[in-house]
N, C-alpha and C positions, 0 to 999 in steps of 0.2 A: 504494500500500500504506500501511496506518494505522498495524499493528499487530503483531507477531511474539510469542504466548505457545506455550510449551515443552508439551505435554501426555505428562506421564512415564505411562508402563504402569507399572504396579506391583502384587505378589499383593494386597498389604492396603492399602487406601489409609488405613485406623485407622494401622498401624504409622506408613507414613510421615508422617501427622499429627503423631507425636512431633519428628521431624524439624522439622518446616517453621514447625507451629504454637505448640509446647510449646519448643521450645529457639532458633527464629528469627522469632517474633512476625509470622509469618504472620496473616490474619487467611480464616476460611471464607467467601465472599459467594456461593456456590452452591455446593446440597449434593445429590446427586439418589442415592435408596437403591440399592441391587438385592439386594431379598429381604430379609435380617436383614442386610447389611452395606451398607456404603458402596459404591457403584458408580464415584460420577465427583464432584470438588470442584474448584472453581476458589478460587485464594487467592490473597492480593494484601496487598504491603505496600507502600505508597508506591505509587511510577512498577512496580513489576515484579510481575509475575501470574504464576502457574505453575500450570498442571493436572494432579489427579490421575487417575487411568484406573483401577481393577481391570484385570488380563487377561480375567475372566470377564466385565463389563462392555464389554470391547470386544470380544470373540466375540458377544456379542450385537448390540453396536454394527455393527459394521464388521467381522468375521468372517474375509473378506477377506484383512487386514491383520495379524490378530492371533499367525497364526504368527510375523510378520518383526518383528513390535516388540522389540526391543532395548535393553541399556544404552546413555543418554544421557549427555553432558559438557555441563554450564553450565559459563557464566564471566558471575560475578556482580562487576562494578566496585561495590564501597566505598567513603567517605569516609577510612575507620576502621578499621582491621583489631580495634580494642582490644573493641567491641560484638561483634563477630564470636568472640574468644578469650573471651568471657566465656561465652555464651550457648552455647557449644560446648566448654565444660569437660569435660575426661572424654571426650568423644567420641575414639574413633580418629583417625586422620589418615593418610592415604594415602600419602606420606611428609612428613617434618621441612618446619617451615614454610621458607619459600626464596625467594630474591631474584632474580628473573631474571635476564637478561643485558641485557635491555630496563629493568631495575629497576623491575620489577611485584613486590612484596611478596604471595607467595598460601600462603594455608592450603587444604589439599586433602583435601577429603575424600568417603567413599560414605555418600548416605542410606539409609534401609531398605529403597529397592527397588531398589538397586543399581547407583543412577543417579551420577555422579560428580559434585563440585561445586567449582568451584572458587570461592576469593572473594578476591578480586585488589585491590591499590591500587598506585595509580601516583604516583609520585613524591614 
């Protein structure tokens, strides 16, 4: 195995764009439409990539599957929690940031599709 990327379902993948791309400097390297909206995006910062889905794009996709697709949980390892509290000013938070028992430092929060995130630093 080379490789593990996340591919989140999501109604709007515009919406979740704000999320990923607008407030954590995601960057778009594949955009593919369906119809007048965005269907599916892959985006990547650094070493980590994360894909976008539409539901109506994987009923088309993968049809199959589209009923079971569900909220997901990342855990995103940081350098930095400080890039992370900037860029996510204002954002909600899922609860009060928190220090593990293991002393992982994580801010947790849900993006626009629902999807949970967590973004962790260690020691």
């Amino acid at each position: 195995m080379n490789k593990l990327t996340p591919n989140l379902i999501v109604e709007s993948v515009e919406d979740s764009l704000r999320f990923w791309v607008d407030r954590l400097g995601f960057e778009k390297t594949v955009e593919v439409p369906d119809g007048d909206r965005l269907g599916f995006v892959i985006l990547r910062r650094g070493a980590v990539e994360v894909m976008l889905q539409s539901r109506r794009s994987l009923q088309g996709d993968v049809a199959a599957i589209a009923p079971g697709a569900h909220r997901a949980v990342l855990y995103v390892e940081v350098d930095d929690l400080a890039p992370v509290h900037k860029a996510l000013e204002g954002w909600p938070r899922v609860v009060p940031e928190r220090t593990t028992p293991y002393g992982a430092r994580e801010i947790i929060v849900t993006e626009p599709g629902g999807h949970v995130v967590f973004f962790a630093v260690h020691g």
